[in-house]
Structures are given as structure tokens and as C-alpha cells.
PDB file as gemmi writes it, atoms N, CA and C in Angstrom:
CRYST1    1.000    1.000    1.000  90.00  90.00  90.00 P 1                      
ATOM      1  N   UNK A   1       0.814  -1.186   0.000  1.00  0.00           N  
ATOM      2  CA  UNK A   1       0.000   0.000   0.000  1.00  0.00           C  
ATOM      3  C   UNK A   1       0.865   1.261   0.000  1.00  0.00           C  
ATOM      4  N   UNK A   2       1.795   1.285   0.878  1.00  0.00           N  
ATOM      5  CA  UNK A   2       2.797   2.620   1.047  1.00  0.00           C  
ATOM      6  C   UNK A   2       3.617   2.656  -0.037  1.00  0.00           C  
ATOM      7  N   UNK A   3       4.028   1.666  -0.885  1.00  0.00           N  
ATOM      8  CA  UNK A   3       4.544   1.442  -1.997  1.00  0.00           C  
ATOM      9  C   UNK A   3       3.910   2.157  -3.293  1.00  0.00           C  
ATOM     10  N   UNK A   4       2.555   1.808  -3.701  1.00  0.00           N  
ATOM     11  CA  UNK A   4       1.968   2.252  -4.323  1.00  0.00           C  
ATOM     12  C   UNK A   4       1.630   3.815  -4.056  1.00  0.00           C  
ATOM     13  N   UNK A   5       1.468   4.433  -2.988  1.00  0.00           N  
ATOM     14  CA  UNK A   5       1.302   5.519  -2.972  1.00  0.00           C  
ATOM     15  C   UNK A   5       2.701   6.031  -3.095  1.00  0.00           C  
ATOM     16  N   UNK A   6       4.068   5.546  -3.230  1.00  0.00           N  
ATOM     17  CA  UNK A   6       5.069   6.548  -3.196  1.00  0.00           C  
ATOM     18  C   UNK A   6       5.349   6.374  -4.824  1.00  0.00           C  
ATOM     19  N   UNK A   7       4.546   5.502  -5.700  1.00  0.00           N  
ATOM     20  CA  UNK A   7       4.987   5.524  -7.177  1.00  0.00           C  
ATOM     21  C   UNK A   7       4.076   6.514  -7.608  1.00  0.00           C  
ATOM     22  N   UNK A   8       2.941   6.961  -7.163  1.00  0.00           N  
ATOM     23  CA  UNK A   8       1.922   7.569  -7.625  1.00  0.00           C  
ATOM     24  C   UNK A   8       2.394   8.914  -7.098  1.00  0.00           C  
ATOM     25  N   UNK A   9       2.883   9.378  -5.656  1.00  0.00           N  
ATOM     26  CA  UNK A   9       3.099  10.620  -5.667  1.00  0.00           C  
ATOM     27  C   UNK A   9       4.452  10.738  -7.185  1.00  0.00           C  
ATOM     28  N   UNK A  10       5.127   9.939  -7.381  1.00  0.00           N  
ATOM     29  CA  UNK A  10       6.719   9.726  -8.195  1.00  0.00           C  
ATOM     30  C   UNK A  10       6.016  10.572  -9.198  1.00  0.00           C  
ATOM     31  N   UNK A  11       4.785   9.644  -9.943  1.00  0.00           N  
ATOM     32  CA  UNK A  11       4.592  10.193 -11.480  1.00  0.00           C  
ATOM     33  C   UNK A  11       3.961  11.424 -11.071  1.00  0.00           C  
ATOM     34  N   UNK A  12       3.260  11.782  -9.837  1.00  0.00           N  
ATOM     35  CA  UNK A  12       2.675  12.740 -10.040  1.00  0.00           C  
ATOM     36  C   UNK A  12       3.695  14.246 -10.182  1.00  0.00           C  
ATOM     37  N   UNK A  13       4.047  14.295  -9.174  1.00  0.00           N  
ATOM     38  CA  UNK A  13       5.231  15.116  -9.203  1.00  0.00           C  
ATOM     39  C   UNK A  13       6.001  15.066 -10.579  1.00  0.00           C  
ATOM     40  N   UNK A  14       6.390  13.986 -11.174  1.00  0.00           N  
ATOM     41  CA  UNK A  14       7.308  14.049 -12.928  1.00  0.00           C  
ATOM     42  C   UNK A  14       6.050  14.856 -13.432  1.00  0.00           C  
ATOM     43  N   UNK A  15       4.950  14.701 -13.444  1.00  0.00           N  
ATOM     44  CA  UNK A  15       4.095  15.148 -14.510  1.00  0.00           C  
ATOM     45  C   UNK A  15       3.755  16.720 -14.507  1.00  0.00           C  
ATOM     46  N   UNK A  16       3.473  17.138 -12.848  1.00  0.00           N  
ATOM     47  CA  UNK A  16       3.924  18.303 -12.115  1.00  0.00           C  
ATOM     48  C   UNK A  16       4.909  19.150 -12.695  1.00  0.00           C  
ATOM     49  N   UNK A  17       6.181  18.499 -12.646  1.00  0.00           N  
ATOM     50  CA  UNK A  17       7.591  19.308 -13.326  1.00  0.00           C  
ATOM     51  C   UNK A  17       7.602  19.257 -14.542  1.00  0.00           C  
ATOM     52  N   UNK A  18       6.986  18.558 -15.746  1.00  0.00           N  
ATOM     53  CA  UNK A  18       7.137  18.372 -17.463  1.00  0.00           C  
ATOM     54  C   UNK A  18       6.135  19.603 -17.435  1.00  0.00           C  
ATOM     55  N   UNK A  19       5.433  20.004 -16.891  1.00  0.00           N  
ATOM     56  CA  UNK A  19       3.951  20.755 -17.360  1.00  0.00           C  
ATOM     57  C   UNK A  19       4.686  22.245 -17.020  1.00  0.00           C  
ATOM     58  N   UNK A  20       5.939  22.483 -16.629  1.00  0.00           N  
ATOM     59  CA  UNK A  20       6.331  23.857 -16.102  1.00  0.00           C  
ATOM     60  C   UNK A  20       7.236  24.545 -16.528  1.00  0.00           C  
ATOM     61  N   UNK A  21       7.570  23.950 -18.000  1.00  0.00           N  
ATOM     62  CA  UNK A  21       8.420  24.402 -18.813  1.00  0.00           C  
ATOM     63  C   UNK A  21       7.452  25.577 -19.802  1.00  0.00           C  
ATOM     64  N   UNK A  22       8.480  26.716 -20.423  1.00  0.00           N  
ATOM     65  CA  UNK A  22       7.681  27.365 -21.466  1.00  0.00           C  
ATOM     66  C   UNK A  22       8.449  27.066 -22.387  1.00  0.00           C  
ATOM     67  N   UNK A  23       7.666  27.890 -23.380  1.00  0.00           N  
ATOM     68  CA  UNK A  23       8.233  27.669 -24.692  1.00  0.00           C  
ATOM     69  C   UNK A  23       8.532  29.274 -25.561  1.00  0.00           C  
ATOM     70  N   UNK A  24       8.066  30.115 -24.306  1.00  0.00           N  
ATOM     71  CA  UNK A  24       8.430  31.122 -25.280  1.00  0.00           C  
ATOM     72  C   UNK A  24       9.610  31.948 -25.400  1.00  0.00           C  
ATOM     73  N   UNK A  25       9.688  33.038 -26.099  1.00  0.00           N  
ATOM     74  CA  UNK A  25      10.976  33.532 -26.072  1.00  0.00           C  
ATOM     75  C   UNK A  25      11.131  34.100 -24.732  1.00  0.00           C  
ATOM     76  N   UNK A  26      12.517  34.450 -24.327  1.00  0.00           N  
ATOM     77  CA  UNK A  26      12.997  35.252 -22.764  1.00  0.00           C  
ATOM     78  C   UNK A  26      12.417  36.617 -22.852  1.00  0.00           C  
ATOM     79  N   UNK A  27      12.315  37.371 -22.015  1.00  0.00           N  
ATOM     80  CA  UNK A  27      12.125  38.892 -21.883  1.00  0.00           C  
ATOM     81  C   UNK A  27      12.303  39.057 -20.833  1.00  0.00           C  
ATOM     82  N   UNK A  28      12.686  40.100 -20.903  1.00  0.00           N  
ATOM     83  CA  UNK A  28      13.361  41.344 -19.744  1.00  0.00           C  
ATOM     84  C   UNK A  28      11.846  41.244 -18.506  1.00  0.00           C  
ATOM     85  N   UNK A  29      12.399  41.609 -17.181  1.00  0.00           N  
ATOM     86  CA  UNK A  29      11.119  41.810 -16.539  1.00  0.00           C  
ATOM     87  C   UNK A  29      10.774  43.164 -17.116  1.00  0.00           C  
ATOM     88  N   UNK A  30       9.712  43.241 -16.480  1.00  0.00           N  
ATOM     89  CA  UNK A  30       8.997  44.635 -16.952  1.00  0.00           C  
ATOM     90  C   UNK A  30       9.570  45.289 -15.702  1.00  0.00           C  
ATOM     91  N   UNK A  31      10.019  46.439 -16.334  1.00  0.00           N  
ATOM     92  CA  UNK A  31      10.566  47.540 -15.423  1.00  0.00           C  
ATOM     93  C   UNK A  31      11.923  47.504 -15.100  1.00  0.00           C  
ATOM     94  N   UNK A  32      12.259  46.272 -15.758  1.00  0.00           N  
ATOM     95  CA  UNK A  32      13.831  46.351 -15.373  1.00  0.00           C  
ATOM     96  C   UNK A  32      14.292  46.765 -16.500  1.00  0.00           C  
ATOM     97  N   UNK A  33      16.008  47.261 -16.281  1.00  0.00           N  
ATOM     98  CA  UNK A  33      16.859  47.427 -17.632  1.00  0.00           C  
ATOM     99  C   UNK A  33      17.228  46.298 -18.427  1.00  0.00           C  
ATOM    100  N   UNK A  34      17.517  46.869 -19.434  1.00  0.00           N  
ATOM    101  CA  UNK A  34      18.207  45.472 -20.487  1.00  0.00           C  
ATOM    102  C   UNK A  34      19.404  44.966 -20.180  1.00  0.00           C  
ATOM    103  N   UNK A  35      19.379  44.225 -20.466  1.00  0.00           N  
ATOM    104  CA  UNK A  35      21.344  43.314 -20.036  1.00  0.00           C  
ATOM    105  C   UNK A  35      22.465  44.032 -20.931  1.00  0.00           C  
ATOM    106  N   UNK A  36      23.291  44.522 -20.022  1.00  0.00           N  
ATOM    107  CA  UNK A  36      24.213  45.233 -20.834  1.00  0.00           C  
ATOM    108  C   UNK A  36      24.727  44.662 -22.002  1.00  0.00           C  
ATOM    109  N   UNK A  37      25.335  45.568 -23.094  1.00  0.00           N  
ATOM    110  CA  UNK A  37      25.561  45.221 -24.108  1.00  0.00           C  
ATOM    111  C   UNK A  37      27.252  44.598 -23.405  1.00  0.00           C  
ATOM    112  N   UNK A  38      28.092  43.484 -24.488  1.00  0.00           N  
ATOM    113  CA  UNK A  38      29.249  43.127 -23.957  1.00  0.00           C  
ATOM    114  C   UNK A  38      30.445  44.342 -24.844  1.00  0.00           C  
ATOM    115  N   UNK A  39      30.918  44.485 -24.382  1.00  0.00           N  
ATOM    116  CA  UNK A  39      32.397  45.035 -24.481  1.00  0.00           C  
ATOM    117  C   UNK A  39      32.901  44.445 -26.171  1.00  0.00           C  
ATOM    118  N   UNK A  40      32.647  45.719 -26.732  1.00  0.00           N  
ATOM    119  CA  UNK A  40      33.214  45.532 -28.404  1.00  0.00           C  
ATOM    120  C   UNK A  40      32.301  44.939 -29.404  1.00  0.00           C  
ATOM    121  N   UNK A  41      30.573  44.993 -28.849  1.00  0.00           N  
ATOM    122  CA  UNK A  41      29.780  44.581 -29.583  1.00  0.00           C  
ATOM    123  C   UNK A  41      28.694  45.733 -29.832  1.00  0.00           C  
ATOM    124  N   UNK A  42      28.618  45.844 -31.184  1.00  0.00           N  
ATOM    125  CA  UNK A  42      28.036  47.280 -31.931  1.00  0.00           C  
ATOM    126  C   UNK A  42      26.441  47.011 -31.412  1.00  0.00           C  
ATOM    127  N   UNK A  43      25.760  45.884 -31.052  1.00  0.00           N  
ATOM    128  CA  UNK A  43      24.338  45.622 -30.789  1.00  0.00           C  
ATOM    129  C   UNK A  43      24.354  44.416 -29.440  1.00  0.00           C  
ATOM    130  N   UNK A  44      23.126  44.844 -29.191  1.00  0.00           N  
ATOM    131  CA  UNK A  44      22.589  43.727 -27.568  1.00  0.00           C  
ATOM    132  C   UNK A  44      22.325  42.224 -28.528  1.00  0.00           C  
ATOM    133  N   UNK A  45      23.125  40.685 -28.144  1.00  0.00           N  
ATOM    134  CA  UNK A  45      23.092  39.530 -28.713  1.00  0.00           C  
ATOM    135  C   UNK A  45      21.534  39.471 -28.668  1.00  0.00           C  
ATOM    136  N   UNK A  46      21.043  38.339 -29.164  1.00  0.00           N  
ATOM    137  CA  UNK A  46      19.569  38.643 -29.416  1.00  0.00           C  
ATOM    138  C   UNK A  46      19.333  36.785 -28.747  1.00  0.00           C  
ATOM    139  N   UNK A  47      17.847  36.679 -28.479  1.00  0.00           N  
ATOM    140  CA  UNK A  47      17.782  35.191 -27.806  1.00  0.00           C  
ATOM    141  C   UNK A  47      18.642  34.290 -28.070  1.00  0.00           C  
ATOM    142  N   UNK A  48      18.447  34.193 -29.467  1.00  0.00           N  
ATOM    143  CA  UNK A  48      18.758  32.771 -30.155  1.00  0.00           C  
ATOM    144  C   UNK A  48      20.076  32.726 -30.271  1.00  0.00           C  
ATOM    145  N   UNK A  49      21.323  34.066 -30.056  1.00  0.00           N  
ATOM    146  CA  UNK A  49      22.179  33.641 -30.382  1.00  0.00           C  
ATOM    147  C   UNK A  49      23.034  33.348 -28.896  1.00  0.00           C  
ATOM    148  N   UNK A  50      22.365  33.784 -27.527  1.00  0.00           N  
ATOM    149  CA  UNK A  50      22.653  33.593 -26.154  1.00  0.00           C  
ATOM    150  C   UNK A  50      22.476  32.246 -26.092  1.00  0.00           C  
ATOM    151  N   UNK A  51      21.532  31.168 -26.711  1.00  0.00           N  
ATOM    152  CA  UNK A  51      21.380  29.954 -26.480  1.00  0.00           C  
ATOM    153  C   UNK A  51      21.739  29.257 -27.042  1.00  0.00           C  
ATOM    154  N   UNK A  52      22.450  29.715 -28.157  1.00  0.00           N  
ATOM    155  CA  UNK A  52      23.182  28.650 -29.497  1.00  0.00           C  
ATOM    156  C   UNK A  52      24.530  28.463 -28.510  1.00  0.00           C  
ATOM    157  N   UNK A  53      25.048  27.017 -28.662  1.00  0.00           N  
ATOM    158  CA  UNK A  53      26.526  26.858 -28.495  1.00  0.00           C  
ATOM    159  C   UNK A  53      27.285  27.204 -29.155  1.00  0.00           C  
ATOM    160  N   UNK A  54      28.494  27.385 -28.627  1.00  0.00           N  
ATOM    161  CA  UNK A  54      29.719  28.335 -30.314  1.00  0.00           C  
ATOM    162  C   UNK A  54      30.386  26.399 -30.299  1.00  0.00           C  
ATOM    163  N   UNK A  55      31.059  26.719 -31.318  1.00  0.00           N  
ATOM    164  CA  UNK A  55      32.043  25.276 -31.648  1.00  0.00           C  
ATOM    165  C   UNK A  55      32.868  25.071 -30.494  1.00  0.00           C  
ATOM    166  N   UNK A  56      33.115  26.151 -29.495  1.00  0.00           N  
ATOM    167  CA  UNK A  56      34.227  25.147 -28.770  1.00  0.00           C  
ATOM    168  C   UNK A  56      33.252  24.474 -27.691  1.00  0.00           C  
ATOM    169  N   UNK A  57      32.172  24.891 -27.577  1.00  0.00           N  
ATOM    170  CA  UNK A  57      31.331  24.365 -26.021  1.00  0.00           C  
ATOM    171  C   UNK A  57      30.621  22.962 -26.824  1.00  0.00           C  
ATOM    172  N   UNK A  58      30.491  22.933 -28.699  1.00  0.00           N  
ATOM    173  CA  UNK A  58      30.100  21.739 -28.619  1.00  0.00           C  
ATOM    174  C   UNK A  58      30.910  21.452 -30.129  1.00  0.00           C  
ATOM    175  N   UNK A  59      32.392  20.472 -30.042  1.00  0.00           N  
ATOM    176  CA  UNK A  59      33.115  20.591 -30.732  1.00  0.00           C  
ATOM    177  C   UNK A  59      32.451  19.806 -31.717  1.00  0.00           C  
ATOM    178  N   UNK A  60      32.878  19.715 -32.569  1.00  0.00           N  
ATOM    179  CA  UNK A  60      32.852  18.381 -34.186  1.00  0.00           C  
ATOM    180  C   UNK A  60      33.226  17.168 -33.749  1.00  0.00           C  
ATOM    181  N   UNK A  61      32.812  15.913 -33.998  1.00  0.00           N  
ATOM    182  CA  UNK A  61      33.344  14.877 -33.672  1.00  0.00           C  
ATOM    183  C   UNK A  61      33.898  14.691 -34.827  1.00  0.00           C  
ATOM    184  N   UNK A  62      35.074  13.440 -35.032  1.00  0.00           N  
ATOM    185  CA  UNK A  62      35.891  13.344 -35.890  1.00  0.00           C  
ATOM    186  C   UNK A  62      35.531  11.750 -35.652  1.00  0.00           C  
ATOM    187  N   UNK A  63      35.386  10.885 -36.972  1.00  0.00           N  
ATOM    188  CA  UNK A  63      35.096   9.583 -36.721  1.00  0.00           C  
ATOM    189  C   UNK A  63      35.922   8.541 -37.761  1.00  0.00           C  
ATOM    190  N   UNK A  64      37.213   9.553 -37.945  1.00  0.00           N  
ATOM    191  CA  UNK A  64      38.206   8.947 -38.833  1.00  0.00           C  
ATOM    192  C   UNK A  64      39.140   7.839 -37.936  1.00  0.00           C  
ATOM    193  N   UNK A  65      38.574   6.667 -38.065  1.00  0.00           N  
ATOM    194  CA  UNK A  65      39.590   5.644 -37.732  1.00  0.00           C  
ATOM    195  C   UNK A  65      41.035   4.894 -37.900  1.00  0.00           C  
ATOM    196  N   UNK A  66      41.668   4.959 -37.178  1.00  0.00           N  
ATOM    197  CA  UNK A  66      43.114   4.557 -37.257  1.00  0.00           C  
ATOM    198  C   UNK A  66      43.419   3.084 -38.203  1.00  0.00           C  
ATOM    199  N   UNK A  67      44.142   3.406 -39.752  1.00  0.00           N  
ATOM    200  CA  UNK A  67      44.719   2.662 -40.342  1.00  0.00           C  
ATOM    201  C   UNK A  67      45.257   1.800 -39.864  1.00  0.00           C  
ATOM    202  N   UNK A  68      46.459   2.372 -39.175  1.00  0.00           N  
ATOM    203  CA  UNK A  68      47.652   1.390 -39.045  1.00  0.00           C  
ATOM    204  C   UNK A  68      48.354   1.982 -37.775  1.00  0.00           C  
ATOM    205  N   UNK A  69      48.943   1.455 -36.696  1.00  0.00           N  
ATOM    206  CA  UNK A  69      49.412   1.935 -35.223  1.00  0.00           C  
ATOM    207  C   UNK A  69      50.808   3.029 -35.745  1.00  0.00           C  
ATOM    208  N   UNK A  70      50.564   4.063 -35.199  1.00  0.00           N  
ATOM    209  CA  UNK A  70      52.013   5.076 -35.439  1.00  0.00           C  
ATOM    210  C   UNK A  70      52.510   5.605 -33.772  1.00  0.00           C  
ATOM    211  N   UNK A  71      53.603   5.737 -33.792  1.00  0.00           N  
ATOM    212  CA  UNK A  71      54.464   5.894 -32.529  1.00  0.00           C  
ATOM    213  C   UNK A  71      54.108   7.572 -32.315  1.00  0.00           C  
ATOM    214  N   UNK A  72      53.928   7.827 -31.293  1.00  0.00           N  
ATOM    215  CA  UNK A  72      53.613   8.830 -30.643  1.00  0.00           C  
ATOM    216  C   UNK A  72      54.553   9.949 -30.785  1.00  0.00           C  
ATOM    217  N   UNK A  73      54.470  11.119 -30.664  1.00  0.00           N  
ATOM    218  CA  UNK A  73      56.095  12.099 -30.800  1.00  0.00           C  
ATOM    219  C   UNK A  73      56.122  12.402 -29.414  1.00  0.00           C  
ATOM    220  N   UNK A  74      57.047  12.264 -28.979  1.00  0.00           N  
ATOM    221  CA  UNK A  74      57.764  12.819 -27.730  1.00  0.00           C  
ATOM    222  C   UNK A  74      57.145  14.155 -27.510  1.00  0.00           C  
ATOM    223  N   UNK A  75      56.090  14.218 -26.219  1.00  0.00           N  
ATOM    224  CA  UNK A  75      56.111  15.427 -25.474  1.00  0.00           C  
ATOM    225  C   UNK A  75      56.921  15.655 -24.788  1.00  0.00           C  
ATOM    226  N   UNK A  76      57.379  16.723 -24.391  1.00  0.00           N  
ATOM    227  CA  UNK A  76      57.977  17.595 -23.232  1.00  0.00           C  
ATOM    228  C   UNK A  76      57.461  17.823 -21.769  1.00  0.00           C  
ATOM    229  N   UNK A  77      55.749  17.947 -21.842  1.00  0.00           N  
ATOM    230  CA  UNK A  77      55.150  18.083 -20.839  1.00  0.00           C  
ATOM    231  C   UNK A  77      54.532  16.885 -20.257  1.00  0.00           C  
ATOM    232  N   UNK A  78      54.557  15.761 -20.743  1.00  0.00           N  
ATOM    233  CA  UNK A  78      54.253  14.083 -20.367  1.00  0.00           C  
ATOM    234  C   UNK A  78      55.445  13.805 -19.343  1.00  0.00           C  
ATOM    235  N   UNK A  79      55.107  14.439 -17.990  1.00  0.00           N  
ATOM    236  CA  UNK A  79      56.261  13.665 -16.503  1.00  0.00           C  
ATOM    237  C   UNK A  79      55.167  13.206 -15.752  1.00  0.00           C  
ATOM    238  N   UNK A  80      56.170  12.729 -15.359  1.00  0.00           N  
ATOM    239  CA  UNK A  80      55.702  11.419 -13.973  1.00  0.00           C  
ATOM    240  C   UNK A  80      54.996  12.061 -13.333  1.00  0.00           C  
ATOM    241  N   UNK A  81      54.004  11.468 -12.249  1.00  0.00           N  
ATOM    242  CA  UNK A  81      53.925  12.580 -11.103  1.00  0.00           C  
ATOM    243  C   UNK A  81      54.746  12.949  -9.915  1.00  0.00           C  
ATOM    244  N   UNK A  82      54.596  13.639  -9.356  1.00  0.00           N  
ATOM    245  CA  UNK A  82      55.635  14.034  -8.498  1.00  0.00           C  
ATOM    246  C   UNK A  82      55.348  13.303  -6.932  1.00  0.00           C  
ATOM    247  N   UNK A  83      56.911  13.034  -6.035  1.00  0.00           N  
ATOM    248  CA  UNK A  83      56.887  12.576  -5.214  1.00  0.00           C  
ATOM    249  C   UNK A  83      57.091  10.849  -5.449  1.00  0.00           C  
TER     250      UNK A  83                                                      
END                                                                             
């Protein structure tokens, strides 16, 4: 019995939190100022480009597989750890 009521509060609550998302664009509160413009940019970024990732936060994958085994080149900064 206590079982069943703790799966039922479970979905209720998931269904609770899916229903509390929006979908629309961001806006400023009312009455507040706008978000400063950044340093060396002629215009305020606009939604879509605050929420786009740039290439380094979501790189290219590369899915070119290794031919044949090749020997590594000597780093400089590859030491032991210390102690």
C-alpha cells in the first residue's frame, strides 16, 4: 500500500515538473533594464544567439579511424607525477 502511494506521488510530481516548462521567447522583466551590451559589440546579442553553443562548447566529432598503429612524438610536458 505505502509502496503504491510513493509511485503515484513519483509520477505525479514528474508530470507536475514536465507541465512547467515554457516555450516562449525570454524577456526582460517589466521595469527592469536590459542586459548590458558586452564590451566591443556594436548591438545587444539577441535570444537565439545567447542559447546557441559556439564550436568550442560543442566541438565536431571526428570519426576517422586509425589505419595502421604510429608511434607517438615525444612530449615535453608528459612527466611522472611528483613525489
Amino acid at each position: 500500500m505505502a509502496n503504491s502511494r510513493l509511485v503515484i506521488a513519483v509520477f505525479a510530481a514528474t508530470a507536475l515538473l514536465g507541465a512547467c516548462g515554457s516555450k516562449e521567447d525570454l524577456k526582460p522583466p517589466a521595469g527592469e533594464p536590459a542586459p548590458a551590451i558586452p564590451v566591443g559589440a556594436k548591438r545587444a546579442p539577441t535570444t537565439e544567439e545567447l542559447t546557441t553553443p559556439d564550436a568550442q562548447a560543442r566541438p565536431a566529432r571526428s570519426d576517422e579511424l586509425l589505419k595502421r598503429s604510429e608511434q607517438r612524438e615525444p612530449d615535453d610536458f608528459d612527466l611522472p607525477p611528483p613525489g
